[in-house]
N, C-alpha and C positions, 0 to 999 in steps of 0.2 A: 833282453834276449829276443833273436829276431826268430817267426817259426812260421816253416810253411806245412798245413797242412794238402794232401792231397786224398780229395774223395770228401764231399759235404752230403753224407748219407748220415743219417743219425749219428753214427760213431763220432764220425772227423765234427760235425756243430755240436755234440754236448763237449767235448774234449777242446774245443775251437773256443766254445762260450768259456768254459773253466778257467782257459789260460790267459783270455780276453781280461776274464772280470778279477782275475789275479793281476794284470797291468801289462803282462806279456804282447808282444808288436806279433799278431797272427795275421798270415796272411792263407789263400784257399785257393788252389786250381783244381777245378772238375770240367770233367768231354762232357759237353751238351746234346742232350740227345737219348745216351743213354739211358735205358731202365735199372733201376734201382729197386731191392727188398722194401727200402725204405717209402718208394712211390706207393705201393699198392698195398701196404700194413696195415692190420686192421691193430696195431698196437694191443693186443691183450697180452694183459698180466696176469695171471695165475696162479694163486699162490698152492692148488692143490690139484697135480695132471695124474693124466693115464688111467691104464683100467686098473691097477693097485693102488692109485688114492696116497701118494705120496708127494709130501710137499718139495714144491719146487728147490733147486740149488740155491743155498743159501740167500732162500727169502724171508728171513728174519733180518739180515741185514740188506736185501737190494730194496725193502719195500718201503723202510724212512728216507733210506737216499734216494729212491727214484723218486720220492712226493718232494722231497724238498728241492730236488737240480729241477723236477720241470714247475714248480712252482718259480723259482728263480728266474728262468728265461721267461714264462707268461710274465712274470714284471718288467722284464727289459722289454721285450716284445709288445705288451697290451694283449694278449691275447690268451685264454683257459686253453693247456695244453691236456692236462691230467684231468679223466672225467671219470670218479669211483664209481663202480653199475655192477650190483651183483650179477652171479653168474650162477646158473641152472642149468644142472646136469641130469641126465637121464641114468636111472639104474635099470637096469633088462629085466632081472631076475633077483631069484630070493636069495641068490649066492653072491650078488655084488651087492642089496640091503644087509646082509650081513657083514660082508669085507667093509662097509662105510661102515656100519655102525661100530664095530670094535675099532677103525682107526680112530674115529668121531672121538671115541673117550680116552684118547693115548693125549696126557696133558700137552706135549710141546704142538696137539693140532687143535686144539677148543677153540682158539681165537679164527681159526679158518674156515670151519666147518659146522652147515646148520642143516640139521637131519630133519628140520620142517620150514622149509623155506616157502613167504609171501612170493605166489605166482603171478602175481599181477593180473594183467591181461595176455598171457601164456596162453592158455586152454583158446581163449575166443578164436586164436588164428592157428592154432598149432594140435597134429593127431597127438590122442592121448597115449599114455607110456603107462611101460609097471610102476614105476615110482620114480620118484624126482629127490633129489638133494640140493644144498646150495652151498657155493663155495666165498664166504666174506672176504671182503678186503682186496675184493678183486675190483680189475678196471681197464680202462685203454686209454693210451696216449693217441690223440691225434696229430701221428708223425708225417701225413704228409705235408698239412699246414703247418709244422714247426720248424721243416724243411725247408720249405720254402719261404718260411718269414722271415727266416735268420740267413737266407739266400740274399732277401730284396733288401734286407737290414749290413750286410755286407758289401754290398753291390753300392750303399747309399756311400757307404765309409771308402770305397774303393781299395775294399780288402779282397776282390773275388774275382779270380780270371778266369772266362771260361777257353778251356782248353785242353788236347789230352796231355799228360806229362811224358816225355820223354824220357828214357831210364839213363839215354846215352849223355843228358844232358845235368845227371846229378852232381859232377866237378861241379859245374856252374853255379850249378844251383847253392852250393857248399860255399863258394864264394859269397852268395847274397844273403843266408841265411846258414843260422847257428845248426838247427834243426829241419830236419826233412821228416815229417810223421805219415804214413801212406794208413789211409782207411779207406780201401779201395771196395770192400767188397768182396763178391768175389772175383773179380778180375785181380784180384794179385795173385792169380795163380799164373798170371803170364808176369809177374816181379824179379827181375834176376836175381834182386839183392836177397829177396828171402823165401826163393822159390823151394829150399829147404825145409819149412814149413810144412811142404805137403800139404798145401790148400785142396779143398773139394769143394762143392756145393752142394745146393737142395733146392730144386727148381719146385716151385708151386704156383697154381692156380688158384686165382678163386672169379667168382662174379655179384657184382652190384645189382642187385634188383629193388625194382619200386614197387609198394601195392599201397592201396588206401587204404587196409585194414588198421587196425587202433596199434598207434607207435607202441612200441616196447618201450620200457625203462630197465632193462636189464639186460646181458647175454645170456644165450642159450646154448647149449653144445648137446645135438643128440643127430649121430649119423656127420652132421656138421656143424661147424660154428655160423651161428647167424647171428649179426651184433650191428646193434643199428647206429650209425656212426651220422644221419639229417636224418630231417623229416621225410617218413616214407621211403627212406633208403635205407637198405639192410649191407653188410659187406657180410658173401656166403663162403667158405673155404676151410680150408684148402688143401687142396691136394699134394704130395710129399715125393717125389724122386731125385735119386739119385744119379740116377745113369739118362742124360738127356743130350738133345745133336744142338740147343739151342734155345734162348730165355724166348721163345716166341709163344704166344696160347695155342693151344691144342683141343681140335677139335671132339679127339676121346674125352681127355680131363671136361672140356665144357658137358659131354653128354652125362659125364662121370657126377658131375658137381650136380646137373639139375636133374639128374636120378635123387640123387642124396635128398635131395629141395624135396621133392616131388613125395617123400615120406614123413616131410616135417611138416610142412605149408598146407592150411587146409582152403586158403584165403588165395583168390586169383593174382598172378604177379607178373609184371615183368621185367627180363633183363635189359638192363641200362648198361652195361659193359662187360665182358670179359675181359680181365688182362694175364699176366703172368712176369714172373722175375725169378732170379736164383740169390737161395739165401747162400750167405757165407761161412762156409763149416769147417772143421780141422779131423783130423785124424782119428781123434780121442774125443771130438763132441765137445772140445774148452774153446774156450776166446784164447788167442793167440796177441799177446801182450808184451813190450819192452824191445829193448835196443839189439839193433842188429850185433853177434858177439866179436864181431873183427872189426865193424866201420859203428863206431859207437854214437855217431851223428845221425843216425840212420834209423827209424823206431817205427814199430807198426800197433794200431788197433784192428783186431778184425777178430775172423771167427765165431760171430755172435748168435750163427743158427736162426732158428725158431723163434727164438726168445729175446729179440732184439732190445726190444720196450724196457726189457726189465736190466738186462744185462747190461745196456751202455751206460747207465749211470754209473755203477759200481766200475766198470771195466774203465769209466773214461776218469774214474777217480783215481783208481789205482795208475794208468799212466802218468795223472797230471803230477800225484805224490812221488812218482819216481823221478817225474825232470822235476819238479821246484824244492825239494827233500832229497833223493835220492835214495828214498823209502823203498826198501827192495820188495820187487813184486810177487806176489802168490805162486810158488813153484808151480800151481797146476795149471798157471793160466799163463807162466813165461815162457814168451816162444825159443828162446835156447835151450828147453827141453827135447827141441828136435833137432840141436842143433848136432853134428859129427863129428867134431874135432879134427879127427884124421882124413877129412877127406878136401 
């Protein structure tokens, strides 16, 4: 079976690798040029957010399958995609040491959560807080170089065209291929085929700073995420809207980010880039997943928010079991939940 993916952002290469290393003939068109969630991701996994201290959607199952698909591509690839770094969070007050401590002891979160977590060398660079917790089993994938490996690893096979897709040109396409899969992003909200969907986005900032204070070995999140991704380089972010004219950085968000900085850093620093990009969201906050319901050649991954890292394993699993099974897909994540029928 012949398949063309369109969109090599994280979604469309774990999904691209899956059906690859199942024997599948994939082939990949993306517009050059464009900015991508997946360029400027600081890939964190977290198995335990927000200020309620609730674990993540179902990260008792995203957190074996993400270690094992990005161990999988580092062997095809040569290269450590998955790098486990706990994570340290800030508590304010005596009423969020409270709210941790009674989730702390709920059995389905003991394996997540450590009410006296090793700071490392935290305190030497960073103002001090009321109290600190640590969230285990946490981590980040570095998605821009997985991105890009499995780009110049494609490009070698002459499986990767750069170019934008046509939508007028999907007969044709239908002709050269079984399969048309779009992990666009969020630019499938200009998609005809499944412009149904009600795609949205979440535009975010962040910035890259350098200082020669003593590396970290772990994340931190207090005011912001600061997660050191090289030597001497931190990735700071990031900031969350919905309502934007355009994936460009902004000069507010920049003052916005090194305000935030400016309450964690005690250590001189500085910035190496701003960027920004829009993440890809749905209506209801799911991954938007499975076959278009009238042209069944037709199939999308997207939808993956925030949470990119953690969700495209699982998301690019559950597509690849619906084309090579025809394992039907999780009602909350299949995008004919939005679909009309009568219209």
């Amino acid at each position: 079976m012949k398949m063309l993916i369109v969109g090599q952002g994280l979604a469309g290469t774990l999904l691209g690798f899956r059906l690859a290393e199942a024997g599948y003939d994939v082939n990949f068109m993306d517009a050059p040029g464009q900015t991508a969630s997946s360029s400027i991701a600081a890939g964190i996994i977290n198995p335990i957010t927000g200020r309620r201290f609730v674990k993540s959607w179902k990260i008792d199952e995203l957190l074996p399958e993400t270690i094992n698909l990005y161990g999988r591509i580092s062997n095809l690839l040569g290269r450590t995609y998955w790098h486990p770094q706990p994570l340290i969070r800030t508590l304010y007050n005596r009423g969020d040491v409270n709210d941790w401590e009674v989730r702390s002891a709920d059995e389905g979160y003991v394996a997540y959560m450590d009410d006296d977590p090793a700071l490392g060398q935290l305190p030497e660079i960073t103002a001090p807080v009321f109290a600190y917790c640590g969230v285990q089993q946490a981590g980040r994938v570095d998605v821009k170089n997985l991105v890009n490996d499995y780009r110049a690893y494609l490009l070698r096979d002459r499986r990767f065209t750069a170019g934008t897709f046509e939508y007028d040109q999907v007969p044709a396409h239908l002709e050269r291929y079984d399969r048309i899969i779009f992990c666009e992003g969020w630019r499938a909200r200009y998609n005809p085929y499944f412009i149904f969907a009600g795609h949205s986005g979440n535009k975010g900032e962040v910035l890259f700073v350098k200082t020669d204070a003593p590396q970290l070995d772990r994340m931190f999140k207090h005011r912001v995420f600061l997660v050191p991704v090289e030597e001497e380089l931190y990735w700071v972010g990031a900031t969350s809207e919905n309502q934007f004219e355009d994936d460009a950085p902004t000069a507010a968000n920049r003052k916005f980010l090194e305000d935030r900085l400016s309450e964690v850093l005690t250590v001189p620093y500085e910035i190496i880039s701003h960027a920004a990009a829009v993440r890809p969201t749905s209506r209801d906050r799911r991954m938007m997943i499975g076959a278009h319901p009238a042209k069944k050649r037709l199939l999308i991954l997207n939808g993956l928010g925030t949470k990119g890292a953690s969700l495209a394993p699982l998301g690019s699993k559950w597509l690849f079991e619906f084309i090579t099974n025809n394992q039907a897909i999780p009602a909350e994540v299949d995008v004919n939940r939005f679909w009309d029928s009568s219209k």
